[in-house]
C-alpha positions as CSV (number, residue, x, y, z in Angstrom):
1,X,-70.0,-24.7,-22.1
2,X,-67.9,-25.7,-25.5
3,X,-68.3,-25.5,-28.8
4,X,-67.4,-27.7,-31.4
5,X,-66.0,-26.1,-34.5
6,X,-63.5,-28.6,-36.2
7,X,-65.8,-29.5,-38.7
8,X,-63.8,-31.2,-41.8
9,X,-63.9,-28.7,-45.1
10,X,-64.2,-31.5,-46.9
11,X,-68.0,-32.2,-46.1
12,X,-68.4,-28.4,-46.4
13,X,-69.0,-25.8,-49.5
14,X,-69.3,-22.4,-48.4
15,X,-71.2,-23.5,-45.2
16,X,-73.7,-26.2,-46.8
17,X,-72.8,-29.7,-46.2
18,X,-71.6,-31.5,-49.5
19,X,-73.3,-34.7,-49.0
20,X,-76.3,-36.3,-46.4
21,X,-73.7,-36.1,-43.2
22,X,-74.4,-37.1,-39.7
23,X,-72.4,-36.2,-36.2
24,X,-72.6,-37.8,-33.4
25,X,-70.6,-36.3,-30.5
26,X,-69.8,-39.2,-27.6
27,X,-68.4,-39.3,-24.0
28,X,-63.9,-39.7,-25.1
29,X,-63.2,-43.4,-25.4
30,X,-67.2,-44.2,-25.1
31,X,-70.4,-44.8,-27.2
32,X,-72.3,-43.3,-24.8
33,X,-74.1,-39.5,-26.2
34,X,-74.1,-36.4,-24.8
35,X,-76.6,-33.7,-24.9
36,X,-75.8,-31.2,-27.9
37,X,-77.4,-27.7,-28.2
38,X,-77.2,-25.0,-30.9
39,X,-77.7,-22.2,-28.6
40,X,-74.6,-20.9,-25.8
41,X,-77.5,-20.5,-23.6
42,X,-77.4,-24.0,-23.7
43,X,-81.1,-24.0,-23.9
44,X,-82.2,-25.2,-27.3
45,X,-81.7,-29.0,-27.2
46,X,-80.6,-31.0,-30.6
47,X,-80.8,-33.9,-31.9
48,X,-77.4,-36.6,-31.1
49,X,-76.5,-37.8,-33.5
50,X,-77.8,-35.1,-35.4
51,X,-78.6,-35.7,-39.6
52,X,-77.9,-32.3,-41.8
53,X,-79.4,-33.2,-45.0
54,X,-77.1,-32.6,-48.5
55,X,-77.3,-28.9,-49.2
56,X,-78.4,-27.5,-45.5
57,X,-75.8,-25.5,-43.1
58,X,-74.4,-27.0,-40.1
59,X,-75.4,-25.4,-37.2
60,X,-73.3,-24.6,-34.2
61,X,-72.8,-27.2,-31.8
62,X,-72.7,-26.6,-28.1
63,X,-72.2,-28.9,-24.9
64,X,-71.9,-28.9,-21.3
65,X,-70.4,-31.9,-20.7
66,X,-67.2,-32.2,-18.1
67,X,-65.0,-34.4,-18.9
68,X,-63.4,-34.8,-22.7
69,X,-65.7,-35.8,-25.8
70,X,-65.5,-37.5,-28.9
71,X,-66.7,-36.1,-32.4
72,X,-67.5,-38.6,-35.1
73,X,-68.8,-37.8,-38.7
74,X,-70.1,-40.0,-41.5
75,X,-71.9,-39.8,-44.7
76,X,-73.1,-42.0,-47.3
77,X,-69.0,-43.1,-47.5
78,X,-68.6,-44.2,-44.2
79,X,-66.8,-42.4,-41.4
80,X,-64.9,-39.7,-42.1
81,X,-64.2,-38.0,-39.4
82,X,-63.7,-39.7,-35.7
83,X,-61.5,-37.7,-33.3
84,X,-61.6,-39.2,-29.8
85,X,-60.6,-37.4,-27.8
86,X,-61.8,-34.5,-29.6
87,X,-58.8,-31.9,-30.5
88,X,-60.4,-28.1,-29.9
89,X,-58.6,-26.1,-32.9
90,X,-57.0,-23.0,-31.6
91,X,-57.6,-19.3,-32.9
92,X,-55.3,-16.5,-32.9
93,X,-57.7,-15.1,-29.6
94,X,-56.9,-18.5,-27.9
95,X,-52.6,-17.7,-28.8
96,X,-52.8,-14.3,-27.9
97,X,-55.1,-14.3,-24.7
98,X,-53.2,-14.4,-21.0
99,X,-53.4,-18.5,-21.2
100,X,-52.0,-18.8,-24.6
101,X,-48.5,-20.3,-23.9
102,X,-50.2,-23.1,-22.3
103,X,-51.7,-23.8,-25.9
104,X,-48.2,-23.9,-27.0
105,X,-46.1,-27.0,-26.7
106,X,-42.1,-27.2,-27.2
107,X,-39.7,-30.2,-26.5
108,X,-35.8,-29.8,-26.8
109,X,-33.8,-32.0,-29.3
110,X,-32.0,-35.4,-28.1
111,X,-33.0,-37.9,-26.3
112,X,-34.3,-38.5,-23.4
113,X,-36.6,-34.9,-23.5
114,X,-39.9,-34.7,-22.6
115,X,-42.7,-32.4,-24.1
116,X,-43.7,-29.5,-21.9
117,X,-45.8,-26.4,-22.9
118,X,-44.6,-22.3,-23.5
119,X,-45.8,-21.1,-20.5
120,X,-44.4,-24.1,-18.3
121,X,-40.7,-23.2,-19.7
122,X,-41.5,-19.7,-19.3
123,X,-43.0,-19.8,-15.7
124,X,-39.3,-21.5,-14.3
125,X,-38.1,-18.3,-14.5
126,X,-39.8,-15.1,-14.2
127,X,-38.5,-11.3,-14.9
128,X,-39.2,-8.0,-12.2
129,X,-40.9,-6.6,-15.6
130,X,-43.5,-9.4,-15.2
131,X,-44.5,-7.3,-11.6
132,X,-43.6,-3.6,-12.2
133,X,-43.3,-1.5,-15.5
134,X,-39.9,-1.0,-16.6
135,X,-38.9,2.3,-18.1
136,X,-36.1,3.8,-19.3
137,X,-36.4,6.5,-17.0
138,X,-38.0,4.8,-13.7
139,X,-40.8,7.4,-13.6
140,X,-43.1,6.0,-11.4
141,X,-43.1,4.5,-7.7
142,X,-42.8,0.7,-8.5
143,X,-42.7,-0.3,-4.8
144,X,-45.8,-2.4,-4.5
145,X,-44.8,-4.5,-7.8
146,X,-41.6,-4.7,-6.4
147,X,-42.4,-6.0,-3.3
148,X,-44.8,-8.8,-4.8
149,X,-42.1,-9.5,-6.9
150,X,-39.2,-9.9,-4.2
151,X,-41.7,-12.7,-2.1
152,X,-42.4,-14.5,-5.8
153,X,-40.3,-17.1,-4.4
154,X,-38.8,-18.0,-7.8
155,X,-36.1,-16.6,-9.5
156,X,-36.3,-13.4,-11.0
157,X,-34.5,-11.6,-13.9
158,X,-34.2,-7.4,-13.7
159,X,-33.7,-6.7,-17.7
160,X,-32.4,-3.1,-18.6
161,X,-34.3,-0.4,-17.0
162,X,-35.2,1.5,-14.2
163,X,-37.0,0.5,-10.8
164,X,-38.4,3.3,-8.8
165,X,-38.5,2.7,-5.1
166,X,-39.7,5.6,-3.1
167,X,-41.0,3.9,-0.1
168,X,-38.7,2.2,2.7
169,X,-39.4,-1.7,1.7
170,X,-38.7,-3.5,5.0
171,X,-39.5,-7.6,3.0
172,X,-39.4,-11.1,4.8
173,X,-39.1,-13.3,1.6
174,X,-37.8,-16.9,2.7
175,X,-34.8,-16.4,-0.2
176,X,-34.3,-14.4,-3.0
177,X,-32.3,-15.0,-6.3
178,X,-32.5,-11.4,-8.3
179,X,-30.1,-11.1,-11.4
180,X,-29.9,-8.4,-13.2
181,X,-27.6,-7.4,-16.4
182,X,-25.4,-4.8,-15.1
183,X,-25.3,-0.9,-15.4
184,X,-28.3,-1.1,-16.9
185,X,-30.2,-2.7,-14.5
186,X,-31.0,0.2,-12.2
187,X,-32.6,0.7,-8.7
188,X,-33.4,4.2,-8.3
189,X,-33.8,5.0,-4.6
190,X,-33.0,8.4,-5.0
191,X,-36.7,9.8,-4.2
192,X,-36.3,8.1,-0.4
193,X,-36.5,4.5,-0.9
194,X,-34.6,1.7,0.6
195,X,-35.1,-2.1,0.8
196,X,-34.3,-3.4,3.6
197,X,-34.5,-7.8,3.6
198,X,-34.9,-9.1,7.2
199,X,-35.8,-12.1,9.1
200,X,-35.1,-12.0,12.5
201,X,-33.3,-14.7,14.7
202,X,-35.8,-17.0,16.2
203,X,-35.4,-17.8,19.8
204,X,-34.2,-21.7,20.6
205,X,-34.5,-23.3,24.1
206,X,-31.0,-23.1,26.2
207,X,-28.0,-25.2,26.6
208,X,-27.7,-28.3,28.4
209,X,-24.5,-28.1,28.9
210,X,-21.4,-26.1,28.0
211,X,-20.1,-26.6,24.7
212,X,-16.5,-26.9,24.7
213,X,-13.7,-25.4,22.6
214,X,-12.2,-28.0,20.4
215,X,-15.4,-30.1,20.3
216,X,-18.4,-30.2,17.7
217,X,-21.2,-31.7,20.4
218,X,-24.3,-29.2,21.2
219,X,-26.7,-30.4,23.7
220,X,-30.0,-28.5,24.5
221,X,-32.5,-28.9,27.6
222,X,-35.4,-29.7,25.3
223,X,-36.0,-30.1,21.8
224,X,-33.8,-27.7,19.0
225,X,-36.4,-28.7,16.2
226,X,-33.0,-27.6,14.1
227,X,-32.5,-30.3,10.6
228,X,-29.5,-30.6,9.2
229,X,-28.2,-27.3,7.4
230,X,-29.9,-25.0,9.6
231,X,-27.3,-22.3,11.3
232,X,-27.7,-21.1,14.9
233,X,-26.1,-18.7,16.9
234,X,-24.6,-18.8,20.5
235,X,-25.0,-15.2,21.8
236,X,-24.2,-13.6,25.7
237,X,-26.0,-10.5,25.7
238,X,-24.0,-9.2,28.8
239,X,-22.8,-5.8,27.4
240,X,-19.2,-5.9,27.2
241,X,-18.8,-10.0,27.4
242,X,-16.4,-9.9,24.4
243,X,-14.9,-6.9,25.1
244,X,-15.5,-4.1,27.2
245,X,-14.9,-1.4,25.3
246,X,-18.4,-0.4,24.0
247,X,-21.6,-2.0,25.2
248,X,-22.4,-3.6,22.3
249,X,-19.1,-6.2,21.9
250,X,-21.2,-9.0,23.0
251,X,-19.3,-12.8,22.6
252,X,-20.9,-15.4,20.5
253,X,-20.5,-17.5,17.1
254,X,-22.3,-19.0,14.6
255,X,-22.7,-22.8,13.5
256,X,-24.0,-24.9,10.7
257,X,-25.9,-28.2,11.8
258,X,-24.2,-31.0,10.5
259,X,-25.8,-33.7,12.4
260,X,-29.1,-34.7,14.0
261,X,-27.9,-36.9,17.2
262,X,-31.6,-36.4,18.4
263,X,-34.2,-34.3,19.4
264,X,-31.7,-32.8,21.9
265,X,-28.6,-33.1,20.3
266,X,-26.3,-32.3,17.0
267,X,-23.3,-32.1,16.1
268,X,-21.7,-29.1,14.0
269,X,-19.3,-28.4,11.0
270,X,-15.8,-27.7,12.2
271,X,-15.8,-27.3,16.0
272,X,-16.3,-24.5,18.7
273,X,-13.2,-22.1,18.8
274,X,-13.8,-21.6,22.7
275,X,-15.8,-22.6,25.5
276,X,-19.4,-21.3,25.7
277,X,-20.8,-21.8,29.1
278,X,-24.9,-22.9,28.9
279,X,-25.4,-20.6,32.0
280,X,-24.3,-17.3,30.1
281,X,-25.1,-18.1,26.5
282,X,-28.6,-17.5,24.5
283,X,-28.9,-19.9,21.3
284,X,-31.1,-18.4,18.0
285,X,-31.8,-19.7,14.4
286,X,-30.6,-17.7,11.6
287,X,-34.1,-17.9,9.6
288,X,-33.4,-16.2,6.3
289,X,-31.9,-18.5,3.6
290,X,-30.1,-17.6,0.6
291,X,-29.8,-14.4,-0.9
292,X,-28.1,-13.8,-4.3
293,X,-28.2,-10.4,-5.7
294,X,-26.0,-9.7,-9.1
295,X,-24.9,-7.1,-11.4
296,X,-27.4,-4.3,-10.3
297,X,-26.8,-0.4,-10.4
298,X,-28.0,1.5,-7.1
299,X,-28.7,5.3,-7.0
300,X,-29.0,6.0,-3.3
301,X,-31.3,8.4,-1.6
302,X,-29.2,11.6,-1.6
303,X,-30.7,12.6,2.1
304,X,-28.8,9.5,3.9
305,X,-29.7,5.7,5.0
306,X,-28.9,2.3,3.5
307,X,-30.1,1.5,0.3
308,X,-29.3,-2.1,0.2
309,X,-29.5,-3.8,3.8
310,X,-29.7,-7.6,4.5
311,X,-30.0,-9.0,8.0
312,X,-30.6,-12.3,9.3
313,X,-30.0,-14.9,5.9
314,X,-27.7,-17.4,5.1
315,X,-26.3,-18.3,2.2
316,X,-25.2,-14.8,0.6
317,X,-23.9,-13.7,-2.5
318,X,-23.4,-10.3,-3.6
319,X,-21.6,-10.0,-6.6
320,X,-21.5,-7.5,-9.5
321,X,-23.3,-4.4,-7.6
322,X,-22.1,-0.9,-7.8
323,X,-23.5,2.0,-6.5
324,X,-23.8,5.8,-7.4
325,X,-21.1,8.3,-6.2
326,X,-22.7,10.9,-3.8
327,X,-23.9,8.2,-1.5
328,X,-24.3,9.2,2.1
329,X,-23.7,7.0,4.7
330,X,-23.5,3.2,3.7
331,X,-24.1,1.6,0.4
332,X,-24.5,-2.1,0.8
333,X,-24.4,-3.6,4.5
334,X,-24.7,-6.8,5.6
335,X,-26.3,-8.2,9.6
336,X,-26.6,-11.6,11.4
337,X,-25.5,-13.1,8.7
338,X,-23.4,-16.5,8.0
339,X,-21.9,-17.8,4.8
340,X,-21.7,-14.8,2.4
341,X,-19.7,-14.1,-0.2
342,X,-19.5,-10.6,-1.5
343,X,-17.4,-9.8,-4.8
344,X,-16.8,-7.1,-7.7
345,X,-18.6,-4.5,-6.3
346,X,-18.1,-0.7,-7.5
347,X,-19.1,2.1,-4.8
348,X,-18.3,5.6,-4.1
349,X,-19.7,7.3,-1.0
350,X,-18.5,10.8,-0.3
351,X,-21.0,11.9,2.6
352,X,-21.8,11.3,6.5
353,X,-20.2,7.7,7.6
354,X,-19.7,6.9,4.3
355,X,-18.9,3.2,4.5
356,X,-19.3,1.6,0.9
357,X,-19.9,-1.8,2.7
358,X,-19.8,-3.1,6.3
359,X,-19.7,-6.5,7.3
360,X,-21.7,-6.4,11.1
361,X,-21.9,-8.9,13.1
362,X,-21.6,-11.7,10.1
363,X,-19.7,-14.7,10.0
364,X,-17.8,-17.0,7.6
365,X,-17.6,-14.9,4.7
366,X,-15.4,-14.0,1.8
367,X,-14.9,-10.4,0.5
368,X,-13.0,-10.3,-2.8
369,X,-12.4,-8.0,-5.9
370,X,-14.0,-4.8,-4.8
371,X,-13.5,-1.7,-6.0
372,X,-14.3,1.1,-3.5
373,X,-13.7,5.0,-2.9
374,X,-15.0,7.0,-0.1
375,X,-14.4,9.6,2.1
376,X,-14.1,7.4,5.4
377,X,-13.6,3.6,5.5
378,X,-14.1,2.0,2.1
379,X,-15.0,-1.4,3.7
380,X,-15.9,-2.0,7.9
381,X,-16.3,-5.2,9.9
382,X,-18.2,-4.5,13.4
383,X,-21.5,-4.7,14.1
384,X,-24.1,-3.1,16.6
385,X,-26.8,-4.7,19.4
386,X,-30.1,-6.7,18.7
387,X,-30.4,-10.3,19.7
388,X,-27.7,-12.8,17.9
389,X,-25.4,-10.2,17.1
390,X,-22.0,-12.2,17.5
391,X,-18.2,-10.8,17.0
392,X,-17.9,-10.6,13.3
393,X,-15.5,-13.4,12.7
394,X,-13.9,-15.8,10.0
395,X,-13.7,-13.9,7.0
396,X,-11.2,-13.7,4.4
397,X,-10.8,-10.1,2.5
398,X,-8.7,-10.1,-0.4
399,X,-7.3,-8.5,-4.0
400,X,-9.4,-5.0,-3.3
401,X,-8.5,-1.9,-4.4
402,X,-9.6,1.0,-1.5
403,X,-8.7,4.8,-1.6
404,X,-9.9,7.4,0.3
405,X,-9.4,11.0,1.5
406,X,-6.5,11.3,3.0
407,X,-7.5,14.7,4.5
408,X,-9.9,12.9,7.0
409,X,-6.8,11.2,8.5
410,X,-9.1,8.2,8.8
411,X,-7.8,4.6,7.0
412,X,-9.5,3.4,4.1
413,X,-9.7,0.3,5.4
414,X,-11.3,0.2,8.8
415,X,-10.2,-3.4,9.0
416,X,-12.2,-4.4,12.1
417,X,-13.9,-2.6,14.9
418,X,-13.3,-4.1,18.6
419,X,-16.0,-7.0,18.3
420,X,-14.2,-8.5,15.3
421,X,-11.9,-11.9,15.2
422,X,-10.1,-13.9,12.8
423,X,-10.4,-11.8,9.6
424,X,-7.3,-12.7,7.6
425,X,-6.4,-9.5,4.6
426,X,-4.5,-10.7,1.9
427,X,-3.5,-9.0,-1.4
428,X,-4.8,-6.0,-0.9
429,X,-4.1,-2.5,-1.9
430,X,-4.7,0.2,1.0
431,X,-4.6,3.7,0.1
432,X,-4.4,6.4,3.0
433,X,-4.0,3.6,5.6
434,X,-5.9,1.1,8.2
435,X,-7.4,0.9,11.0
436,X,-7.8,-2.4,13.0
437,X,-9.3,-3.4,16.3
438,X,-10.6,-7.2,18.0
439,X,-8.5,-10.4,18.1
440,X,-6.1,-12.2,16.0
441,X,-6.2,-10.1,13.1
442,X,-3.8,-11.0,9.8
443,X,-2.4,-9.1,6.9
444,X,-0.4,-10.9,4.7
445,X,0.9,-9.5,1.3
446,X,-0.8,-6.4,0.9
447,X,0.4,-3.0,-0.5
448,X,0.0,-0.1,2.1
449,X,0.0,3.8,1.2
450,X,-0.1,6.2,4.2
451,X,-1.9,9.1,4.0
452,X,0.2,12.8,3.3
453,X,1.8,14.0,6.9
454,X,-0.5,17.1,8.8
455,X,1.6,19.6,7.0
456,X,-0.1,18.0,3.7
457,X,-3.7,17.7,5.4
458,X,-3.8,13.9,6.2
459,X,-2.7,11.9,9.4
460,X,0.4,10.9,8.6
461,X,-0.8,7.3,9.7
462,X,-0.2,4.3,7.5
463,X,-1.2,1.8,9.9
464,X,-2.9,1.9,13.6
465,X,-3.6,-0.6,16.2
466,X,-2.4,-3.5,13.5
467,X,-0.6,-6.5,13.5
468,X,1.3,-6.6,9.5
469,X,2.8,-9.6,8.2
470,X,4.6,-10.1,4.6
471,X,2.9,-6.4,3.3
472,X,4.3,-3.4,2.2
């Protein structure tokens, strides 16, 4: 049902028409007459076109018809009126109900713009306040708003307030790009929350052959079903098979498809650093894709656990987080992951493991600018067991700033755990000292304090189990 209303005040005086005036009301762009009713019912049929003698009221004009109309008026003058198609006038109900923006058009200056309406600008990006009620103060539970905002699948903007999570979120979402503006931009998972983004490995079929240190040729025994830009993982999950010290230092490494040979083959960016036999090695898809998560504040749950954990994506920037002193255990950590890039962020954690941020089992990364204090290691590179959980490996760490407790007599840099390789530390300052394990680990130009001798209540150790080039 529609009404017509747009009725020219010029025919009109105070509700009588001025003059004899007829309306016709046509299919748009036709001649042909619809059925007109003065009842929303639609049950009163009237006359089309339909003759209001000089002096009488117009009555109101309904129709059912589908598609768009056209409204024609004349009087003793001629035509007066002839909208085709006919323009529906909007009333401040129409602006202010839930489809208003749509009502509402825009275009940007220059040339070569196009017209486009409110809600179609608005809709490109959408804010966490859209999904969950932002308060100063975060006094309710906001998980399931949360939630259904995180799998939106569209960009999403955290404005100044708080976000309540009391539930353990364990989300899926395909990627995720949340920004928020800074200190003010608060998750509060102090009441027992965490969230916890995951998309495990998915299993591909085996290796053909052995893929060869030095070469970039993967072969599999039937089809990948990998495009180009996916990232895979060759894994041995015989405990010990990168080094025997714990169970869980399992050999492997992580590539990005750069070619599609065919349906059994690709090729890969760069080139395997060692042999991987095909009788010994699993192969897995990395299935998350990118993550980017900037300028948020965290408030962990006092009682312990991860606040921030991501595991299994690609594509990963962290930038701009910082999270609450009294922190128990871990602040941000990082799983299965390949291509990350994690920068400027401001953590204290004083309790349990206390590991501001560990890198586990992630490859190809850069870890820059961070600002961490804790009472164990300020930043950690190792890892733990679960399928596709390589050495962590190619990463470059530099210009941080870590200090510590030297009372623990434990570094504040735990550099790499024995299931790390290739991690170059550059322009660093290391307060209280380092720890280092795995293979073909660097440190080139960074400033070193020890921590205070035993007599003092620290270690006494500046560096252990390290290989130091060009640092103080």
């Amino acid at each position: 049902m529609a009404k017509i209303t747009d009725i020219p005040h010029r025919i009109v005086n105070v509700g009588d028409v001025v003059s004899a005036t007829t309306i016709s009301v046509y299919e748009a762009g036709t001649s042909t007459l619809i059925d007109l009713y003065d009842d929303a019912t639609l049950t009163n049929l009237i006359d089309n076109p339909l003759e209001i003698p000089s002096g009488n009221p117009i009555p109101p004009l309904y129709h059912d018809f589908a598609g768009l109309v056209r409204v024609q008026i004349t009087n003793a003058s001629g035509t007066i009126f002839d909208d085709d198609p006919y323009d529906q006038p909007v009333s401040a109900n129409d602006l202010s109900s839930v489809s208003g923006a749509g009502l509402v058009g825009l275009q940007q200056s220059g040339t070569n713009t196009r017209a486009r309406t409110v809600a179609e600008k608005s809709n490109e990006v959408v804010s966490v306040s859209d999904f969950v009620d932002i308060g100063p103060q975060g006094t309710n539970d906001a998980s399931a708003g949360f939630t259904q905002a995180i799998h939106d699948g569209r960009s999403l903007l955290f404005p100044n307030g708080v976000i309540r999570i009391d539930s353990d979120l364990t989300l899926s979402p395909q990627a995720l790009d949340l920004s928020g503006s800074g200190k003010n931009s608060i998750l509060d998972f102090s009441g027992g929350g965490s969230l916890y983004l995951k998309t495990d490995p998915m299993a591909l079929p085996d290796l053909a052959t052995d893929v060869v240190g030095g070469q970039n040729r993967v072969e599999f025994a039937i089809a990948h079903g990998l495009n180009e830009g996916d990232v895979f993982a060759l894994w041995n999950p015989t405990d010990g098979s990168f080094f025997a010290d714990r169970p869980y230092y399992r050999d492997g490494a992580m590539f990005r498809v750069a070619e599609v040979v065919s349906l059994t083959e690709l090729r890969i960016y760069g080139v395997a650093k060692r042999n991987f036999s095909a009788a010994n090695f699993k192969t897995y898809k990395i299935s998350g894709g990118r993550v980017s998560l900037k300028n948020l504040h965290i408030i962990p749950n006092a009682s312990g656990g991860v606040p921030l954990f991501i595991d299994g994506y690609q594509g990963i920037n962290i930038e701009g987080i910082s999270c609450d002193s009294g922190a128990p255990d871990t602040a941000i950590c990082l799983k299965r992951c390949y291509d990350f890039h994690v920068a400027g962020t401001r953590s204290t954690v004083q309790a349990g493991d206390a590991y501001p941020v560990i890198i586990a089992n992630c490859q190809k990364g850069i870890v820059d600018h961070l600002v961490n204090y804790s009472t164990r290691h300020c930043v950690a590179f190792g890892g733990g067991s679960g399928d596709a959980t390589v050495p962590t490996a190619d990463i470059e760490v530099s210009h941080c700033l870590f200090d510590n407790i030297a009372s623990n007599g434990i570094g504040a840099m735990d550099g790499a755990h024995g299931n790390c390789e290739d991690i170059i530390f550059s322009h660093n300052i290391l307060k209280c000292g380092l720890n280092l394990g795995g293979a073909n680990m660097t440190y080139l130009n960074n400033i070193i304090y020890g921590a205070p001798p035993p007599a003092n209540g620290g270690s006494g150790l500046c560096a252990y189990r390290s290989v130091i080039k060009g640092s103080v």
